[in-house]
Steps between C-alpha positions, in 0.01 A plus 500: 500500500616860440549781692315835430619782640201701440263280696701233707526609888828624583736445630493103405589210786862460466576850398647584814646229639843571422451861712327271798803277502708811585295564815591361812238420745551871684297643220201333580257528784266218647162540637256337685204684414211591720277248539187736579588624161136514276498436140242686252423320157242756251307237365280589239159369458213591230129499413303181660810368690505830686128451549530217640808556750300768582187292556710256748651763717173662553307194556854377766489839654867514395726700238552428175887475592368208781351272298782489244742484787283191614464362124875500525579349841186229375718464198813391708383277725559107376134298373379264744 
C-alpha cells in the first residue's frame, strides 16, 4: 500500500523511533492517573432512536445518559 501525504495521518508509526531511541528514560514521566477521573463520550443519536431513549428515561425516571450507561454495563456483564 502507498503512502499519501495529502491524506495519510502524520507523522506515521515508526517515524520517530530513531529520535525515541535517543531518549533516555529521564525524558519521560509516569503517571498513575486519578482514579475519580470521569470520562465524557458525545454520542450522537437521531430521529426515532432519540425518541425512544427518550421514551425509556422518562418512563425509568432516569437520564438519557443513565440508561445508556446501564445498556453498557448490561452489555459487559457475561450471559448466563
Amino acid at each position: 500500500m502507498t503512502k499519501n501525504p495529502w491524506t495519510d495521518p502524520d507523522p506515521q508509526p515508526g517515524n520517530l523511533d530513531a529520535e525515541l531511541a535517543l531518549l533516555d528514560e529521564s525524558a519521560f514521566e509516569y503517571h498513575e492517573g486519578d482514579p475519580s477521573a470521569t470520562l465524557r463520550i458525545v454520542v450522537s443519536i437521531e430521529g426515532a432512536d432519540a425518541s425512544r431513549l427518550a421514551r425509556i428515561a422518562e418512563t425509568r425516571g432516569q437520564k438519557p445518559s443513565d440508561v445508556v450507561a446501564e445498556l453498557l454495563r448490561d452489555a459487559d456483564r457475561p450471559a448466563a
